[in-house]
N, C-alpha and C positions, 0 to 999 in steps of 0.2 A: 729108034727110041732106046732099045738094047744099049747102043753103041755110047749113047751121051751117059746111060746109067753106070758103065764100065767105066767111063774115066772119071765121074763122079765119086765111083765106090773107089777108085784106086787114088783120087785125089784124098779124100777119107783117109784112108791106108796111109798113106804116104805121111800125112800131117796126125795123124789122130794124138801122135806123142802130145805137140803143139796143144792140141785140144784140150787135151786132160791138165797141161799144165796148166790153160787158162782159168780150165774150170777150178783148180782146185787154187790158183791164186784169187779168183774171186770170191771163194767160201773164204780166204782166210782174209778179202777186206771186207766181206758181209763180217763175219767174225770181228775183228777190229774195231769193225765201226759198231756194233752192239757191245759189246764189251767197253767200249771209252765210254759209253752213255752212260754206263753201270758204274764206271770209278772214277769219271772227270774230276770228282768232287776232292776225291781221293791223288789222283796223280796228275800232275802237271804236267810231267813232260811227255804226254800221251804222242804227241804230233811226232816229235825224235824217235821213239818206240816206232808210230807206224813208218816213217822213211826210212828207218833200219831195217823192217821185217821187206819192206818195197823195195831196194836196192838190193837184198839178199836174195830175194825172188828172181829180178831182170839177172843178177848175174847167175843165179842157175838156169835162167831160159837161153842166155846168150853165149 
């Protein structure tokens, strides 16, 4: 039971960068997507805005 926790925790370790980057790319399409609800009215080219901020993300994860 030890032994699966160890390579659990070291799989953790290993990726946690991965993790954090996920997490904090999805605060910023939770953010996104609250935010366009607030100014759709206001800005149109919300959609171009959020594949800019999505492409700038995958190329810093990749």
């Amino acid at each position: 039971c030890a032994h699966v926790f160890k390579l659990i925790f070291k799989e953790i370790k290993d990726n946690i960068f991965i993790y954090i980057l996920s997490i904090i790319y999805l605060s910023v399409s939770v953010m996104n997507t609250i935010f366009a609800k607030r100014t759709l009215n206001k800005i149109g080219n919300y959609s171009f805005v959020t594949s800019e901020t999505h492409n700038f993300i995958c190329m810093i994860m990749f």
